[in-house]
CHARMM-style PDB file with segment names, atoms N, HN, CA, C and O in Angstrom:
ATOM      1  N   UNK     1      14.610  -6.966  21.564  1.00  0.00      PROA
ATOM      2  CA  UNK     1      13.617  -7.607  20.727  1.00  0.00      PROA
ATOM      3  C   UNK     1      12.331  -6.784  20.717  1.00  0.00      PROA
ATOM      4  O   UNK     1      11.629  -6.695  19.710  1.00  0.00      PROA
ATOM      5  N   UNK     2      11.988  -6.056  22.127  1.00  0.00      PROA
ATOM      6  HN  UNK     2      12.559  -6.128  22.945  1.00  0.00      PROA
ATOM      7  CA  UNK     2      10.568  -5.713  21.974  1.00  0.00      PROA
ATOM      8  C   UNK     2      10.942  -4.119  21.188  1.00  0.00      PROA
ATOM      9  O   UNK     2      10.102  -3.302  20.810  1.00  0.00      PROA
ATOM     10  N   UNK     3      12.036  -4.026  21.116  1.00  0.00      PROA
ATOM     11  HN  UNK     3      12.718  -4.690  21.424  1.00  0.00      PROA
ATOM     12  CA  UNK     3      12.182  -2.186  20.581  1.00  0.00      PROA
ATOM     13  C   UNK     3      12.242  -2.560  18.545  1.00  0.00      PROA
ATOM     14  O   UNK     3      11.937  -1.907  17.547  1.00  0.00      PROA
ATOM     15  N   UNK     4      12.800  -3.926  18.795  1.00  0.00      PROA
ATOM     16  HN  UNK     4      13.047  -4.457  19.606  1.00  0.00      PROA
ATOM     17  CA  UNK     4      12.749  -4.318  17.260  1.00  0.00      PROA
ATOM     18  C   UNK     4      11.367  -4.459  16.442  1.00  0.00      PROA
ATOM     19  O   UNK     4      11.203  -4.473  15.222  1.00  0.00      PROA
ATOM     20  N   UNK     5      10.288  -4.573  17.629  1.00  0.00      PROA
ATOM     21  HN  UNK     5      10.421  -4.561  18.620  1.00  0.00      PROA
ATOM     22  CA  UNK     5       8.869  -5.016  17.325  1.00  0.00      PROA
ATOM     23  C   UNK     5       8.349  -3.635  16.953  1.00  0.00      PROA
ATOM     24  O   UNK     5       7.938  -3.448  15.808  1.00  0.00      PROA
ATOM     25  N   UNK     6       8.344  -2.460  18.037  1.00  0.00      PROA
ATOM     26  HN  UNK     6       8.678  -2.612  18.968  1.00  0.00      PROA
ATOM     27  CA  UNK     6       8.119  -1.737  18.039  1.00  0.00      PROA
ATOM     28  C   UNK     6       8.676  -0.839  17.016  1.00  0.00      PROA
ATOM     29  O   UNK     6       7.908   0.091  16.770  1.00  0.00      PROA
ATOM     30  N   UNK     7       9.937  -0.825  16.243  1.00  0.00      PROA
ATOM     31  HN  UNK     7      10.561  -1.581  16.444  1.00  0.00      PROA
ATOM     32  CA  UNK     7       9.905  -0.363  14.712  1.00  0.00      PROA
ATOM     33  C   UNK     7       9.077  -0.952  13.739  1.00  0.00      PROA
ATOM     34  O   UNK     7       8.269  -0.233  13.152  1.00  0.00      PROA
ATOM     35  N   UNK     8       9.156  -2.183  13.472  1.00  0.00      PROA
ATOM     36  HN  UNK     8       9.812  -2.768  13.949  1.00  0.00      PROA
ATOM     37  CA  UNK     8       8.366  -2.507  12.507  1.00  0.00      PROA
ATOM     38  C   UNK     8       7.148  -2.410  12.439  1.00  0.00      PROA
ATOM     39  O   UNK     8       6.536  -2.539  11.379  1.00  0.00      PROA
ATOM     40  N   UNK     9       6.392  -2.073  13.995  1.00  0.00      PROA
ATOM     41  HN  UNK     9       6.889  -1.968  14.857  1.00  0.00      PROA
ATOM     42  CA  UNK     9       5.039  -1.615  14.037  1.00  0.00      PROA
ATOM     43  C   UNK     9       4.863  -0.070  13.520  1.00  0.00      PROA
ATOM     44  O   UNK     9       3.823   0.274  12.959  1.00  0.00      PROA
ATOM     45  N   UNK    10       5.851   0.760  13.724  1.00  0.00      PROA
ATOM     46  HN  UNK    10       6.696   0.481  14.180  1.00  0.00      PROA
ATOM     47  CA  UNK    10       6.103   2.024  13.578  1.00  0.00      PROA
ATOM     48  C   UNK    10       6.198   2.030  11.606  1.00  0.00      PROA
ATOM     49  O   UNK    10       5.557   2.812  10.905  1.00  0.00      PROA
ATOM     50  N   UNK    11       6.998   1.129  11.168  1.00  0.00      PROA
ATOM     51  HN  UNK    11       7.519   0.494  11.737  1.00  0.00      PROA
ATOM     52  CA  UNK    11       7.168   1.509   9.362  1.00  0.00      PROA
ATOM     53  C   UNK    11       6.066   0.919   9.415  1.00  0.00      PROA
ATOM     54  O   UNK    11       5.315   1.764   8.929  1.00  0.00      PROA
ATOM     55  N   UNK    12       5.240  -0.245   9.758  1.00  0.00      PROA
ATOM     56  HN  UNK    12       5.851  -0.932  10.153  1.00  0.00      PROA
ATOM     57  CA  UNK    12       4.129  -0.932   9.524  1.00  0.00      PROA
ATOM     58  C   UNK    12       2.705   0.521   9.113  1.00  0.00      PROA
ATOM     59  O   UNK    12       1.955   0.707   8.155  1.00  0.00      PROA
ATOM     60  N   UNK    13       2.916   1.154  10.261  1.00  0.00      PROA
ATOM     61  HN  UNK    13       3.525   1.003  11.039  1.00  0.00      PROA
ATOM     62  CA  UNK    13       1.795   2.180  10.164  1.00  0.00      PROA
ATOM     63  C   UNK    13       2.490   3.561   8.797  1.00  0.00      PROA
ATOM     64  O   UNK    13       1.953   4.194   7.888  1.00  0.00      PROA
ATOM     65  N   UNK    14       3.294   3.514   9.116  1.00  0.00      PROA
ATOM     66  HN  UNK    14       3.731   3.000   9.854  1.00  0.00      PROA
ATOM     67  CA  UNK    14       3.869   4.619   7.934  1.00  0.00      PROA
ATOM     68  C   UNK    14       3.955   4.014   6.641  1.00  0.00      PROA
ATOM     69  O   UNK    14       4.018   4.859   5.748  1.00  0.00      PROA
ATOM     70  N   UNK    15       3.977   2.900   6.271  1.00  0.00      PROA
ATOM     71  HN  UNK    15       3.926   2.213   6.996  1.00  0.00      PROA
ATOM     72  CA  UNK    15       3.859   1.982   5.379  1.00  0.00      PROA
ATOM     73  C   UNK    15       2.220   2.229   5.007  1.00  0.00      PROA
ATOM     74  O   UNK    15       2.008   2.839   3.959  1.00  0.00      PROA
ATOM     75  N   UNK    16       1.108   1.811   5.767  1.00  0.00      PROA
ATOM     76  HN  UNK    16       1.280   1.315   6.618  1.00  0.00      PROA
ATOM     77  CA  UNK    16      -0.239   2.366   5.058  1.00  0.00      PROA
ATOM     78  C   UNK    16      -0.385   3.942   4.903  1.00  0.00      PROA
ATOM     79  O   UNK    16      -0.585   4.479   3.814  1.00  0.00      PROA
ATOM     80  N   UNK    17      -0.282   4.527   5.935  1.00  0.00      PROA
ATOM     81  HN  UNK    17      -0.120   4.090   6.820  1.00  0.00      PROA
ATOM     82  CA  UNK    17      -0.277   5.654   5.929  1.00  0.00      PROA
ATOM     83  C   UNK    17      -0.062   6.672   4.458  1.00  0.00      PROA
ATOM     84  O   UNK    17      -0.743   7.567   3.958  1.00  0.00      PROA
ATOM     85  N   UNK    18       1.324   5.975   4.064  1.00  0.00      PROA
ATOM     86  HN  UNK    18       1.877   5.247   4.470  1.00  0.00      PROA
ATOM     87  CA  UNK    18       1.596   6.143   2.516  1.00  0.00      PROA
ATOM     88  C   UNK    18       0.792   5.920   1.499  1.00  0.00      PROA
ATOM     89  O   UNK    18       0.585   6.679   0.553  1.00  0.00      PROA
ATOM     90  N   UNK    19       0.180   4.522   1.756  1.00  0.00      PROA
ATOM     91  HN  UNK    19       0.348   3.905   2.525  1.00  0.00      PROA
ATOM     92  CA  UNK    19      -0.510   3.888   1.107  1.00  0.00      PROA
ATOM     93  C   UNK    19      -2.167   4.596   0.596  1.00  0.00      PROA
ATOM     94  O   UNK    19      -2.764   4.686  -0.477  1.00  0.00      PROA
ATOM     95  N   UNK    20      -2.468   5.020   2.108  1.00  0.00      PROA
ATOM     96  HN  UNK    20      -1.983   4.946   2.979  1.00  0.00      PROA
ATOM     97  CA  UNK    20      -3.697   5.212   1.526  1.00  0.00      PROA
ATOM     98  C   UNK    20      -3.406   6.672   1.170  1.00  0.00      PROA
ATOM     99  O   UNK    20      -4.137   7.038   0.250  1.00  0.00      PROA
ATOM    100  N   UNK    21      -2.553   7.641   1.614  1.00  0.00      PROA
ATOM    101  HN  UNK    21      -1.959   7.344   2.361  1.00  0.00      PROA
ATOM    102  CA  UNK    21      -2.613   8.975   1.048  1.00  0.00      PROA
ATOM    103  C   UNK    21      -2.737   8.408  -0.715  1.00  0.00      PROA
ATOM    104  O   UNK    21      -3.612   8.532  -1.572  1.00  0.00      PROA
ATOM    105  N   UNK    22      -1.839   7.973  -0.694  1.00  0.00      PROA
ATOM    106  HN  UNK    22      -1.129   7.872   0.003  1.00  0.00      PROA
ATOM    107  CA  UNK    22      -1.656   7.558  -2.406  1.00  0.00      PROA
ATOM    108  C   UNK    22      -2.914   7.153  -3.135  1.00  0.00      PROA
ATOM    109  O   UNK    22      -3.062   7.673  -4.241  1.00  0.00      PROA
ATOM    110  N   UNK    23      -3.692   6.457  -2.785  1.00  0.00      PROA
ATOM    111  HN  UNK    23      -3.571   6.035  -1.887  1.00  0.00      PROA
ATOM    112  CA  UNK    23      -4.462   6.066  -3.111  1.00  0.00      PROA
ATOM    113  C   UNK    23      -6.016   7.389  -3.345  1.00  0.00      PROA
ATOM    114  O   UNK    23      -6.705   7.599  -4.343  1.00  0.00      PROA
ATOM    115  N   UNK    24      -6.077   8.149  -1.668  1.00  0.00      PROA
ATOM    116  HN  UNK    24      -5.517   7.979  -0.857  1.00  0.00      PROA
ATOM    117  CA  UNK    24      -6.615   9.622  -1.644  1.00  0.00      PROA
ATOM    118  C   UNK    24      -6.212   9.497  -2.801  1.00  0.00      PROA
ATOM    119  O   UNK    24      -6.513   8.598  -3.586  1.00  0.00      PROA
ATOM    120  N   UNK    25      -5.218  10.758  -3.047  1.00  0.00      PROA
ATOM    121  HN  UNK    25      -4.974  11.488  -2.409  1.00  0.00      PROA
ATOM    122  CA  UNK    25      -5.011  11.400  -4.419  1.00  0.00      PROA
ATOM    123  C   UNK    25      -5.259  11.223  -5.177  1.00  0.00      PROA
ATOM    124  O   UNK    25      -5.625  12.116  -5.942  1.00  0.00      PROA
ATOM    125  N   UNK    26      -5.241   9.807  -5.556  1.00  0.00      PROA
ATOM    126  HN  UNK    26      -4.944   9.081  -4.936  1.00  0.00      PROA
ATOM    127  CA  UNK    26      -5.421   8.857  -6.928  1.00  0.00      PROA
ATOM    128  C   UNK    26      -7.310   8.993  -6.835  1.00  0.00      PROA
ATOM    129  O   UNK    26      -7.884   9.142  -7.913  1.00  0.00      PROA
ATOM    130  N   UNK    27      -7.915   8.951  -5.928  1.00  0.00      PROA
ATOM    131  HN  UNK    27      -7.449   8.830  -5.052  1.00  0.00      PROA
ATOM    132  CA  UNK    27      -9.060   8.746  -6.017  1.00  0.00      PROA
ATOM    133  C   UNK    27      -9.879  10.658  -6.387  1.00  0.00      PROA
ATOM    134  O   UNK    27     -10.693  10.802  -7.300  1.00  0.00      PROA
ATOM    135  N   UNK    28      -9.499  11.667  -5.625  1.00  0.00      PROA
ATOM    136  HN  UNK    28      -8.839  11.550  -4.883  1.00  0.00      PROA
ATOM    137  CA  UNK    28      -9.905  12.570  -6.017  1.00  0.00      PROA
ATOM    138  C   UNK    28      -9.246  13.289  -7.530  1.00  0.00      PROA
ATOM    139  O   UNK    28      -9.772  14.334  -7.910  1.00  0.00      PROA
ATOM    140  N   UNK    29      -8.514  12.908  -8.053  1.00  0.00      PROA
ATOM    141  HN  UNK    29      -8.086  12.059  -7.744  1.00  0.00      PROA
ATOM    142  CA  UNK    29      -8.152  13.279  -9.354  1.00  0.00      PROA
ATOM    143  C   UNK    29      -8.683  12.899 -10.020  1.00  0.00      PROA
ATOM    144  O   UNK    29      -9.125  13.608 -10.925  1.00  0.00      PROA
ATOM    145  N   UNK    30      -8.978  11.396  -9.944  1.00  0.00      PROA
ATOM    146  HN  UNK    30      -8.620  10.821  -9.208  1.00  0.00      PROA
ATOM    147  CA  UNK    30      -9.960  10.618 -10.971  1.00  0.00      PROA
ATOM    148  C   UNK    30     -11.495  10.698 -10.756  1.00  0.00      PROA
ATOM    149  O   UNK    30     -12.246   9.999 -11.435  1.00  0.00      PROA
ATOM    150  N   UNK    31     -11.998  11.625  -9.731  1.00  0.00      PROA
ATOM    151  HN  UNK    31     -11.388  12.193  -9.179  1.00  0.00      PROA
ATOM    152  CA  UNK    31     -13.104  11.303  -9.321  1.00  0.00      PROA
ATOM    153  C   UNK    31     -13.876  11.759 -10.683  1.00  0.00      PROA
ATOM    154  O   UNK    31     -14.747  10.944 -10.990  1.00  0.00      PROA
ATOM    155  N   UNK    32     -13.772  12.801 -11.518  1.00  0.00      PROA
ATOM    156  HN  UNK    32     -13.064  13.463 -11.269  1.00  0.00      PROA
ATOM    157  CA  UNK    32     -14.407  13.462 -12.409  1.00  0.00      PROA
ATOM    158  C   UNK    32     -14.431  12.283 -13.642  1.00  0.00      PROA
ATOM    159  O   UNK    32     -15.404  11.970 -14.328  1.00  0.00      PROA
ATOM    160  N   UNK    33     -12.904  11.675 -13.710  1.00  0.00      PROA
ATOM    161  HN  UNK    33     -12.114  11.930 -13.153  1.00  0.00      PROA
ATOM    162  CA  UNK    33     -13.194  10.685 -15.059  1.00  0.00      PROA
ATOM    163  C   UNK    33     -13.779   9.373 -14.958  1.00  0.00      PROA
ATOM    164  O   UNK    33     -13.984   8.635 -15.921  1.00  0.00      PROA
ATOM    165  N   UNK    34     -14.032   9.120 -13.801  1.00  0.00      PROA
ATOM    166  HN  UNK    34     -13.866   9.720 -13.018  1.00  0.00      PROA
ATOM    167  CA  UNK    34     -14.476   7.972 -13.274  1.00  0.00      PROA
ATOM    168  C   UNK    34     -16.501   8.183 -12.999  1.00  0.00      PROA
ATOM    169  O   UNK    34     -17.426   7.371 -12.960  1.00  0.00      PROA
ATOM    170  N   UNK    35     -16.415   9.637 -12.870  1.00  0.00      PROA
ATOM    171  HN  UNK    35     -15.663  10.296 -12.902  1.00  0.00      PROA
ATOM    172  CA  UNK    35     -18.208   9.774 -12.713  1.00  0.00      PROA
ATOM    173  C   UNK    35     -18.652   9.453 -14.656  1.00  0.00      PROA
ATOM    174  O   UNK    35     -19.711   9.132 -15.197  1.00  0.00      PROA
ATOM    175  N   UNK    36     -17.786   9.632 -15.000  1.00  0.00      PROA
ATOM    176  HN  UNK    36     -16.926   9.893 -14.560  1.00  0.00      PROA
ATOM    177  CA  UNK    36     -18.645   9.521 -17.026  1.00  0.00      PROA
ATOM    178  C   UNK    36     -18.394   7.930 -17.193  1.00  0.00      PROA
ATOM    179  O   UNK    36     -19.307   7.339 -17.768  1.00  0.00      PROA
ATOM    180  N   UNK    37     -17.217   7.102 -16.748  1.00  0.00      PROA
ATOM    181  HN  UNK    37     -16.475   7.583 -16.281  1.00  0.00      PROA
ATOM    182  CA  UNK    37     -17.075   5.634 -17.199  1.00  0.00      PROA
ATOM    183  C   UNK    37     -16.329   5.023 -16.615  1.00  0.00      PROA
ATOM    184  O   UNK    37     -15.190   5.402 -16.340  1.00  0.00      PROA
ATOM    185  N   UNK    38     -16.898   3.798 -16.264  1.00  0.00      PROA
ATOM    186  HN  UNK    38     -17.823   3.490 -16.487  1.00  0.00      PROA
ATOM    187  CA  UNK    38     -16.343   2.991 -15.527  1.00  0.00      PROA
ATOM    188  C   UNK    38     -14.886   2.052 -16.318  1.00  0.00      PROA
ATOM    189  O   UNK    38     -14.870   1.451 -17.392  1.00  0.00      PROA
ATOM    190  N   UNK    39     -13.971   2.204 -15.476  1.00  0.00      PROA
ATOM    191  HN  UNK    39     -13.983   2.692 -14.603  1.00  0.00      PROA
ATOM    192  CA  UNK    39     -12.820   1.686 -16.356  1.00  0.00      PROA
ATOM    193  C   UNK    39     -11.563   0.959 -15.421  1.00  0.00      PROA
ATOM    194  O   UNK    39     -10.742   1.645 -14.811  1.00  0.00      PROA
ATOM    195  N   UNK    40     -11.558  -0.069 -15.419  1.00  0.00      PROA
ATOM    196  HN  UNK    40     -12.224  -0.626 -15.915  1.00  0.00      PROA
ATOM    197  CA  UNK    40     -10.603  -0.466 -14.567  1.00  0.00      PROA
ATOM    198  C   UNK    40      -9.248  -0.737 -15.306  1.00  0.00      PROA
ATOM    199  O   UNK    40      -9.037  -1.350 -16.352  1.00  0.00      PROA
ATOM    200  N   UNK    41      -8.259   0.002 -14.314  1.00  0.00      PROA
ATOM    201  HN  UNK    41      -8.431   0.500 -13.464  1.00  0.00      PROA
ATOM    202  CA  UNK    41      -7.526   0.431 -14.147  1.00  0.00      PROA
ATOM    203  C   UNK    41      -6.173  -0.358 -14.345  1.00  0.00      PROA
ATOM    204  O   UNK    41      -5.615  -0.089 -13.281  1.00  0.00      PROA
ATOM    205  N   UNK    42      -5.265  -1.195 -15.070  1.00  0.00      PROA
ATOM    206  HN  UNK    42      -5.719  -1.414 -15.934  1.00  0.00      PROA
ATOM    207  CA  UNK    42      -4.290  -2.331 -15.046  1.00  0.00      PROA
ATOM    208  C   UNK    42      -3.264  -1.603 -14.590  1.00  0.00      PROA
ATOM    209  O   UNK    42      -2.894  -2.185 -13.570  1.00  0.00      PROA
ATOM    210  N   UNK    43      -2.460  -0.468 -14.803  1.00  0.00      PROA
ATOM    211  HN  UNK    43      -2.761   0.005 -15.631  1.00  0.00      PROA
ATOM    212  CA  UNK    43      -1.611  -0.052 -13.471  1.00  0.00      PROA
ATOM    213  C   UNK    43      -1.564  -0.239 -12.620  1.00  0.00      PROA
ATOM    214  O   UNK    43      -0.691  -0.823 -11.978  1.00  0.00      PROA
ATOM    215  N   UNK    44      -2.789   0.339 -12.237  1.00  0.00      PROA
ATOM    216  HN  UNK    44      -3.498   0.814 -12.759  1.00  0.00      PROA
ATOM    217  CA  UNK    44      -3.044   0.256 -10.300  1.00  0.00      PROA
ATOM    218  C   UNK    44      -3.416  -1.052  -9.826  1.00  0.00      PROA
ATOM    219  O   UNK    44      -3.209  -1.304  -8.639  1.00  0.00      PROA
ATOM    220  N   UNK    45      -3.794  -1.688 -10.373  1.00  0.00      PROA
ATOM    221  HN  UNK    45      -3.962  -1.483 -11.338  1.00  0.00      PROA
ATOM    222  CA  UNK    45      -4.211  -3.252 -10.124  1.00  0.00      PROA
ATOM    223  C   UNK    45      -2.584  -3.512 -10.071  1.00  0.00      PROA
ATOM    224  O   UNK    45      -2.294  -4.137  -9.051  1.00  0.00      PROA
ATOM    225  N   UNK    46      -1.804  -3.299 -10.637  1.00  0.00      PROA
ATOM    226  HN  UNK    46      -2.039  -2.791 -11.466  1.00  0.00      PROA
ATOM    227  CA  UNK    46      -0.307  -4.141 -10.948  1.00  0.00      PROA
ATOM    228  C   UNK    46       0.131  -3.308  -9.876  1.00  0.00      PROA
ATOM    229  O   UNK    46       0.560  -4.104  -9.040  1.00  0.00      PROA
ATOM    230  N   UNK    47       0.275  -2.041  -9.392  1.00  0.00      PROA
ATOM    231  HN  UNK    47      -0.074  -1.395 -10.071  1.00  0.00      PROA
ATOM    232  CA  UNK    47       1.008  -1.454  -8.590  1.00  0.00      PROA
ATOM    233  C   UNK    47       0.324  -2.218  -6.836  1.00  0.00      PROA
ATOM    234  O   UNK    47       0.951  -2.559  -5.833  1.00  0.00      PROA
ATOM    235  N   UNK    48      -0.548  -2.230  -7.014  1.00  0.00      PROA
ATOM    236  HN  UNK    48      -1.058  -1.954  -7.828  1.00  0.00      PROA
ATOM    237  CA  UNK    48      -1.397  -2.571  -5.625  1.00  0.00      PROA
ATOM    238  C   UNK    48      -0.718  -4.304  -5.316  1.00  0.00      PROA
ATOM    239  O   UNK    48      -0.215  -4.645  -4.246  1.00  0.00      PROA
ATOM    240  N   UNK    49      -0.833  -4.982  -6.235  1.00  0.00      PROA
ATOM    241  HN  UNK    49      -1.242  -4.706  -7.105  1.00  0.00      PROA
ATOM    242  CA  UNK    49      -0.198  -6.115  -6.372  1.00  0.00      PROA
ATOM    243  C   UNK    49       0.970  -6.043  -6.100  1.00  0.00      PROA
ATOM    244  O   UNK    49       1.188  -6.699  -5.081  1.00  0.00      PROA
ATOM    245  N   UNK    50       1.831  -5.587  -6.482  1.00  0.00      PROA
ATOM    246  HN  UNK    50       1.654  -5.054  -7.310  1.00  0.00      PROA
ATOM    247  CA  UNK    50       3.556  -5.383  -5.840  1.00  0.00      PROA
ATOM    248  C   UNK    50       3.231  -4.575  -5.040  1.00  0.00      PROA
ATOM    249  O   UNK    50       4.173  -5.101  -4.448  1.00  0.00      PROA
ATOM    250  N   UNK    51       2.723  -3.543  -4.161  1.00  0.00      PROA
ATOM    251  HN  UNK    51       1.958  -3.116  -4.643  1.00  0.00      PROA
ATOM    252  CA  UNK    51       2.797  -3.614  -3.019  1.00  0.00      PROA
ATOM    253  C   UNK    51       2.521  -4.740  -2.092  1.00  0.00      PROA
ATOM    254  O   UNK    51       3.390  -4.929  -1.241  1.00  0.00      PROA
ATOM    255  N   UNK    52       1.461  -5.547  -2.082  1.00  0.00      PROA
ATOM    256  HN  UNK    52       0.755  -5.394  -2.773  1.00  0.00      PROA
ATOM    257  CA  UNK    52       1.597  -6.247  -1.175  1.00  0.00      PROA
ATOM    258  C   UNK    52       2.443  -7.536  -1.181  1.00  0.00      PROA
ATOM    259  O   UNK    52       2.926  -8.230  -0.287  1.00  0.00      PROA
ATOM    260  N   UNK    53       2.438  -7.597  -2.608  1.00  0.00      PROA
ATOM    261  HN  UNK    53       2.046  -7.033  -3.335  1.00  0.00      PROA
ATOM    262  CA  UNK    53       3.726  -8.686  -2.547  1.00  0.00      PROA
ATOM    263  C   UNK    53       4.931  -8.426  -1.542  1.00  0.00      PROA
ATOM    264  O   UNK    53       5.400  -9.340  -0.863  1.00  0.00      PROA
ATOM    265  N   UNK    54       5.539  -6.731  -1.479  1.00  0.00      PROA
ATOM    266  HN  UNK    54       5.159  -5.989  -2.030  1.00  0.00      PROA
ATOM    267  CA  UNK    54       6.511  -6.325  -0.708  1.00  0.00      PROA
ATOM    268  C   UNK    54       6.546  -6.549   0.761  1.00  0.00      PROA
ATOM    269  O   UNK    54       7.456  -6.714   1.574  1.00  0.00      PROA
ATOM    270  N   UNK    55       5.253  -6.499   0.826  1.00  0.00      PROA
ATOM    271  HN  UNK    55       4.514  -6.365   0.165  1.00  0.00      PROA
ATOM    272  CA  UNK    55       4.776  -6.508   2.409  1.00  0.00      PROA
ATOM    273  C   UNK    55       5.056  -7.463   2.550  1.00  0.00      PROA
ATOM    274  O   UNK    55       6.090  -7.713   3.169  1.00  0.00      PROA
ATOM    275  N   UNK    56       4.187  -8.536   1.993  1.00  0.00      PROA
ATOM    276  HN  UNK    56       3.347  -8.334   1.491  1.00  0.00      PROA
ATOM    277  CA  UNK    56       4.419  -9.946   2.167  1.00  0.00      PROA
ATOM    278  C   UNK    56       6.084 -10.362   2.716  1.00  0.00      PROA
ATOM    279  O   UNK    56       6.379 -10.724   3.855  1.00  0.00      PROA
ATOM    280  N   UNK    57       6.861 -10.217   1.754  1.00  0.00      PROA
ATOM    281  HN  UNK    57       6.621  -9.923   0.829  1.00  0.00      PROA
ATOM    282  CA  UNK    57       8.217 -10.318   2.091  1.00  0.00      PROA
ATOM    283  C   UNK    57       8.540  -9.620   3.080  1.00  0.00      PROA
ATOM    284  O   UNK    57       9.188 -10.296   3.879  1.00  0.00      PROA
ATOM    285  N   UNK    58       8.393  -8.599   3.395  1.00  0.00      PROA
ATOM    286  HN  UNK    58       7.866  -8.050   2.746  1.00  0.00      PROA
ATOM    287  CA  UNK    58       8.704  -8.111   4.813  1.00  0.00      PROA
ATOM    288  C   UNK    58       8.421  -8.868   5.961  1.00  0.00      PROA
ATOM    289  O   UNK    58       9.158  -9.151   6.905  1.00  0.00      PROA
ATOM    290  N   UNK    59       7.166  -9.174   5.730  1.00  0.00      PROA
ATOM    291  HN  UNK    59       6.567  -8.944   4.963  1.00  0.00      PROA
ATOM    292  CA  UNK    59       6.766 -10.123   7.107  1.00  0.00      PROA
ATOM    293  C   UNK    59       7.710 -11.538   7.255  1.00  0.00      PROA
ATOM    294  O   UNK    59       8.230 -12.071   8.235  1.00  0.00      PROA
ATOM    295  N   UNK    60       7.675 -11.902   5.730  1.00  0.00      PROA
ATOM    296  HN  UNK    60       7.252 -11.469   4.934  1.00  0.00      PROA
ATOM    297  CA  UNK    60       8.403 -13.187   5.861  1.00  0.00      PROA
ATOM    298  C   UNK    60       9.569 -13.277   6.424  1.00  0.00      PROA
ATOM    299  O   UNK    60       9.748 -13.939   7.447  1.00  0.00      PROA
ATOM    300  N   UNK    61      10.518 -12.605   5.805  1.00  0.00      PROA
ATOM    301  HN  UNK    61      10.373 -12.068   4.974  1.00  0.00      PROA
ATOM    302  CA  UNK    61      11.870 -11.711   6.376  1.00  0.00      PROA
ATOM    303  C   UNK    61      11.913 -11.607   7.469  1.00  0.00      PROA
ATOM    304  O   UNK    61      12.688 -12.282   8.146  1.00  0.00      PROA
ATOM    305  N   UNK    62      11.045 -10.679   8.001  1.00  0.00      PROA
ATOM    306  HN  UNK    62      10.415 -10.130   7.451  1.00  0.00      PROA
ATOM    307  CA  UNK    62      10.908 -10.349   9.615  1.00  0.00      PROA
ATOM    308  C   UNK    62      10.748 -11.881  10.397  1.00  0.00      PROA
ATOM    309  O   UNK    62      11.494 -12.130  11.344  1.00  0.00      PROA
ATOM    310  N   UNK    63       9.844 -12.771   9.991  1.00  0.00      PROA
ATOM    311  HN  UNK    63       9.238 -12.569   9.221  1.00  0.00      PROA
ATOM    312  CA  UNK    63      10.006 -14.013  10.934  1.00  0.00      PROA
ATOM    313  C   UNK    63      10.839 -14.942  10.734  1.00  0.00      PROA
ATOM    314  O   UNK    63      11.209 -15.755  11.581  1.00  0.00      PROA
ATOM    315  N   UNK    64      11.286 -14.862   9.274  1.00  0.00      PROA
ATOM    316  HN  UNK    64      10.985 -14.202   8.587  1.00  0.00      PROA
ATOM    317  CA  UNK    64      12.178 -15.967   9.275  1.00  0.00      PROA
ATOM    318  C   UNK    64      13.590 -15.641  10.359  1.00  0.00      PROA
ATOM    319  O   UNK    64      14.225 -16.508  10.959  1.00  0.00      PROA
ATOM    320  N   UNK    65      13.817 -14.308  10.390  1.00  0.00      PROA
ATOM    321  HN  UNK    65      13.301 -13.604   9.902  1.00  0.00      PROA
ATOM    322  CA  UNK    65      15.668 -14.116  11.293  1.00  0.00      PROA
ATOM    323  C   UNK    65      14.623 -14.129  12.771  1.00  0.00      PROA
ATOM    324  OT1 UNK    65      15.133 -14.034  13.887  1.00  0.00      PROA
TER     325      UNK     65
END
């Protein structure tokens, strides 16, 4: 049980890890179109949203067994 904890703490961190590189990137590419106008973004709002929806289910998953 505690080695089972200890994976999901392990994808848990590789899970943001991903996350925020992704996000990096996303932020220095746009940094130039984002200094002339402010514009929010409905992709990334929708992608950020199903990520954590996923998470969500993971956790749930994980406690419900």
């Amino acid at each position: 049980m505690a080695a089972l904890k200890a994976y999901v703490l392990l994808f848990t961190a590789f899970f943001f890890s991903g996350l925020m590189q992704l996000s990096m990137a996303a932020q220095e590419k746009s940094a130039t179109a984002m200094a002339t106008a402010r514009v929010i973004d409905g992709k990334a709002i929708d992608q950020a949203v199903a990520y954590l929806l996923m998470f969500a289910a993971l956790f749930v998953t994980y406690f419900a067994h």
